[in-house]
N, C-alpha and C positions, 0 to 999 in steps of 0.2 A: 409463542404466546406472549405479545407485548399486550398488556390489558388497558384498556380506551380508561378514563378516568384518572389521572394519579391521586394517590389518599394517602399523601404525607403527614407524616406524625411528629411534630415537635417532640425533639429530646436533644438534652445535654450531654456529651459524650464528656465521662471524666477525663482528667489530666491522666497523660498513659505515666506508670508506673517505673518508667527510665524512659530515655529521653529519645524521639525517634529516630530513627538513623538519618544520618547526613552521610554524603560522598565522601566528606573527608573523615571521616570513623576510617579507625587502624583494621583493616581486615583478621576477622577473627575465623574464616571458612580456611583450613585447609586446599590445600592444589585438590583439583576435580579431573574425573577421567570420565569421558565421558561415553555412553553404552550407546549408538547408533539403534534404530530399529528400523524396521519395512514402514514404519508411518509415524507422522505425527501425533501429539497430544495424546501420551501414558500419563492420567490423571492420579493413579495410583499405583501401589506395588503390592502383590502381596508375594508369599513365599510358600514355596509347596514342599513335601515332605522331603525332595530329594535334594533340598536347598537351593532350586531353581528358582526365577523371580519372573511374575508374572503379572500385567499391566494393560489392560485396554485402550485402544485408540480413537483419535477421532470419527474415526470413521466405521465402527465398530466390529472392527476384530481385534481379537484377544490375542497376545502375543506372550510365547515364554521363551526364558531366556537362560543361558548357564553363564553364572558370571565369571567364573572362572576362565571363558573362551569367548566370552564378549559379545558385539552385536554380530559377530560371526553368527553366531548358533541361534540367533534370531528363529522362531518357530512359528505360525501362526495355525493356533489350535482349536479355535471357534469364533466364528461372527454372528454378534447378537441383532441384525440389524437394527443397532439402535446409535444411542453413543452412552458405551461404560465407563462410571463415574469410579465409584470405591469398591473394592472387590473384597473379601475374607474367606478363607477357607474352613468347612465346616470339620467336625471331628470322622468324618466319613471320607474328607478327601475331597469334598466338591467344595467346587467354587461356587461361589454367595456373591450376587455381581447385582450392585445398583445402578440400573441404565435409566439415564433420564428423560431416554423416551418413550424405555417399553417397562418400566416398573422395577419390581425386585423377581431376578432370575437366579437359575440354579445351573452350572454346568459342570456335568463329566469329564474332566478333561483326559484327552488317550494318556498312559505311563510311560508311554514311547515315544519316540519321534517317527514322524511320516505316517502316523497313522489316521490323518486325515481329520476333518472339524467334527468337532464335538456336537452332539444336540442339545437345543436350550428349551429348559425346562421353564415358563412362567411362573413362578408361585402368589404373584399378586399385581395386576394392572390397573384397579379401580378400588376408591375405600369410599364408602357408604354413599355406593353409587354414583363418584365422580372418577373419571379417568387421574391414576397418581403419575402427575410428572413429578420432574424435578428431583427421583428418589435419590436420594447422594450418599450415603455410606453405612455399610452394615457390622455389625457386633455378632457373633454369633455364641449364644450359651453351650456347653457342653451337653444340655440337655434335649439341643437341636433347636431352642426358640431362636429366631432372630428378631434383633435389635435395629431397626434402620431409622436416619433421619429424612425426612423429607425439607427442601431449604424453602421452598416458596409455593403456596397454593396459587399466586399470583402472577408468577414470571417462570419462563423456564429456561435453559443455559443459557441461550444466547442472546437473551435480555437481562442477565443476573445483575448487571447494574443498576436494574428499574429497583430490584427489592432492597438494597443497600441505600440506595436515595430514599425510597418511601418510608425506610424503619417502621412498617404497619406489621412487622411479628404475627406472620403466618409461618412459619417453619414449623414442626412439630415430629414426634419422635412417636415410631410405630411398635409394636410387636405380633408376627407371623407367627404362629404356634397352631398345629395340630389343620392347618389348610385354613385358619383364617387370620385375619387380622384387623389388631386394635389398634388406638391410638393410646395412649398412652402419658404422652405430655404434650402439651402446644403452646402457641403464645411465644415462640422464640422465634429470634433474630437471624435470621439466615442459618437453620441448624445443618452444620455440615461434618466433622469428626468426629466418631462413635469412640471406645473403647469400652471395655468391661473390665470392672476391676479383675486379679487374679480369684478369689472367692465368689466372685459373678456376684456380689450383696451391692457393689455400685453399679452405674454408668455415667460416662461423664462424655459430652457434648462438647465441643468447639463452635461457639454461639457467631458468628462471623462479623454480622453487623453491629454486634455490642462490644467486642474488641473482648471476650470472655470466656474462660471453660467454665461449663455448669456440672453439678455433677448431682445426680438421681440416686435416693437409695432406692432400691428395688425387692418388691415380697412377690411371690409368686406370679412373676412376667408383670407387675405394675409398679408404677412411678410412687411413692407413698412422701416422698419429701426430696427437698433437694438445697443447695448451698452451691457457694460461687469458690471453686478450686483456686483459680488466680484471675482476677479482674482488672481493668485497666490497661491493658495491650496496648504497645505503640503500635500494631501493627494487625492486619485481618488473619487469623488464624483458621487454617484450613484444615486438612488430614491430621487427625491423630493417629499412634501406633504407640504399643508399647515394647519395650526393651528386657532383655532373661533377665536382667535386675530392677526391672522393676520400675523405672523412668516412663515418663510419657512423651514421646517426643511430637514436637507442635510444627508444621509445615506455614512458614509465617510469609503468605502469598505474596503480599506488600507489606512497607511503612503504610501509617495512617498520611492520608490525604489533608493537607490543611484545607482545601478550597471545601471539600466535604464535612469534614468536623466543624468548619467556618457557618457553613449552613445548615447543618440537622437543629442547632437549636432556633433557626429564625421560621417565618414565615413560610409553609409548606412551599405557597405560589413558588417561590424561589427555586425551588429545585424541582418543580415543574418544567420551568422556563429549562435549567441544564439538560432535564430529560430528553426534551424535544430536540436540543442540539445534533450532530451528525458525532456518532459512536466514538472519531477519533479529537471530539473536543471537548467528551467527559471526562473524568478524572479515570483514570486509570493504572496498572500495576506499573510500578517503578521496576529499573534494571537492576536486581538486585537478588540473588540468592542466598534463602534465609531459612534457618530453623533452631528451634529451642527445644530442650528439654527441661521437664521439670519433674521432681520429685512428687510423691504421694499426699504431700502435705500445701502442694505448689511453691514451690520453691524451685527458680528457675538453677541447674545445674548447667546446663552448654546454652552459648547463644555465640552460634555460628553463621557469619554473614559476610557476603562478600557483596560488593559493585564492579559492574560490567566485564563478571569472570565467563562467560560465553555461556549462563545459564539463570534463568530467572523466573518469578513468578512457580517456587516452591511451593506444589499441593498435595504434597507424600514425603515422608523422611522416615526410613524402614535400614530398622537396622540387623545388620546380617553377620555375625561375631565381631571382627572389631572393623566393620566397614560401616558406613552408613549411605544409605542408597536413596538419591535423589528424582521425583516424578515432579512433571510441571506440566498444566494446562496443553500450553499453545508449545510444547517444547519437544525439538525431533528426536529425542531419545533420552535414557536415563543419566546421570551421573553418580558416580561414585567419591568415597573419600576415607582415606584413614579417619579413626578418630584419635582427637591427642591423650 
C-alpha cells in the first residue's frame, strides 16, 4: 500500500532531550550473544509461562525458543500467513499477535515441542468497514480486552517511510472487547509500543514519528485523557515492554535523521521529491543497537547503545530476569545481554 498523492504536514520537531548519538559515543551496550533462528526479521519478543521466548518472522511463522539452549531449540509453532508485528500473551496463555497484514490474531500455541502449527484465530481484519492493515502491537488487560495500535491508515510495512516523511498522524489506538472493536484514540504519529500500566488505569504509546511516549488514562476500555511520559527523543522509539520492577523499556530503532528533522518543518513538496527517490536513498536506520529504559515518571534509567556490534535497528527489548533480550526488524535472530 504506497498511497498515490503525498499529504505532508509541516511540523517542527523539537530539540531531542540529549544529544543524538554519534559513532564516537563510548559504548554503553554490553557484549551481545546472539540467538540464530530458521528465519529472518523477529520483530518482537514475548515470553511464555514456561520462560521460553517467542517472536514472529518475516515470513510469517512464529518461532519459540529456550533461551537457555539457544537458537538450537529453535521451534516453529504457527504461520500466520501474514507478517507478525508485536505479539502479547493473554492471561489464558494465548498468543495476541498483530500481523500487519491479516489484522489482530489469536494463537494456541502446542505446551510441547513437535506438536505441530497451531491454528489462528482472526479476532479482527476490518474497522468500520475498512480492511486494518498496519496493526503493530497489542496490550492485553487481565480482563481479556485488548489494546492495539494501528501505525498508519496510509502506508503499510513496507512503505513505513512514506508515514514518517508525511507526519499526516493517522495511527490510532484500538480496543477489541467482547468480538468487537473500537477506536479509541487517533491523530497519532506512527503509534507503534503498547504497555499497560501494572493497575491497567494507564496506557502509554510509543508515538514513533514524534520522537514520544504518550500515555492514556483509561475508564472502562476508553481513552478519557492523556499527557506526554518523556518527549523529545533523539531517536525513533519502537516496542515497548515492561520490566518485574516496573521500568519500561523503549527499543530505540534509530538516532534521529538530520536530513528528515531538516525537512519536516519546510515545504511538504520537499519530501515529496525524497519519497519518490529509490528506497535505498531515503533516509534510513543507522548501524546502531539501542535501547532505553525509563521509569514511571519518564525518567530515563539505562540507555544502552552500541555501533556496528553485528546488531541493529532495535524493535523489541524484553527483559527476562537479569538478561535483556534483543528483536530487530530486518535482523536473523535475537540477541541477548547481561544487564549491569
Amino acid at each position: 500500500m504506497k498511497n498515490k498523492g503525498f499529504r505532508g504536514v509541516t511540523w517542527t520537531p523539537p530539540a531531542p532531550f540529549a544529544a543524538t548519538p554519534r559513532r564516537s559515543d563510548a559504548r554503553t551496550l554490553p557484549p551481545l550473544t546472539l540467538i540464530a533462528l530458521p528465519g529472518a526479521g523477529p520483530e518482537h519478543i514475548a515470553v511464555d509461562s514456561a520462560g521460553r521466548l517467542v517472536a514472529g518472522l518475516a515470513d510469517g511463522r512464529i518461532v519459540r525458543v529456550d533461551p537457555g539452549r539457544g537458537g538450537a531449540s529453535a521451534e516453529v509453532v504457527a504461520d500466520t500467513g501474514g507478517r507478525p508485528l508485536g505479539l502479547e500473551f493473554d492471561a489464558q496463555g494465548r498468543l495476541v499477535v498483530c500481523d500487519a497484514e491479516r489484522g489482530l490474531l489469536r494463537v494456541t500455541l502446542p505446551s510441547v515441542e513437535g506438536a505441530g502449527l497451531a491454528e489462528i484465530e482472526v479476532l479482527c481484519d476490518e474497522v468500520d468497514g475498512q480492511p486494518l492493515v498496519f496493526a503493530s502491537c497489542p496490550a492485553v488487560a487481565r480482563d481479556g480486552a485488548i489494546y492495539f495500535s494501528q501505525s498508519s491508515q496510509r502506508y503499510d510495512l513496507d512503505h513505513y517511510k512514506g508515514d514518517l516523511l508525511e507526519h499526516s498522524g493517522t495511527g490510532r489506538i484500538l480496543c477489541h472487547r467482547g468480538g468487537e472493536t473500537q477506536v479509541i484514540a487517533e491523530g497519532l504519529q506512527f503509534a507503534n509500543g503498547l504497555v499497560l500500566s501494572a493497575d491497567e488505569s494507564t496506557l502509554t504509546v510509543a508515538e514513533t514519528g514524534a520522537y514520544r511516549l504518550t500515555r492514556y488514562t483509561l475508564a472502562d476500555g476508553r481513552a478519557t485523557g492523556s499527557s506526554t511520559l518523556i518527549d523529545a527523543l533523539p531517536g525513533f522509539p519502537d516496542n515497548l515492554t515492561t520490566s518485574p520492577d516496573g521500568l519500561i523499556w523503549v527499543a530505540m530503532a534509530s538516532p534521529r535523521d538530520a536530513l528528515l528533522d531538516a525537512l519536516l518543518p519546510r515545504h511538504p513538496f520537499l519530501r515529496a521529491l525524497v519519497w519518490a527517490l529509490p528506497d535505498r536513498l531515503k533516509p534510513g536506520p543507522k548501524d546502531i543497537a539501542w535501547a532505553l529504559a525509563v521509569d514511571q515518571s519518564g525518567e530515563v534509567v539505562h540507555d544502552l547503545r552500541g555501533w556496528h556490534v553485528g546488531f541493529s535497528e532495535v524493535t523489541a527489548a524484553r527483559q527476562l530476569g537479569g538478561r535483556l533480550y534483543l528483536a530487530g526488524l530486518d535482523q536473523p535472530g535475537l540477541a541477548a545481554l547481561d544487564l549491569p
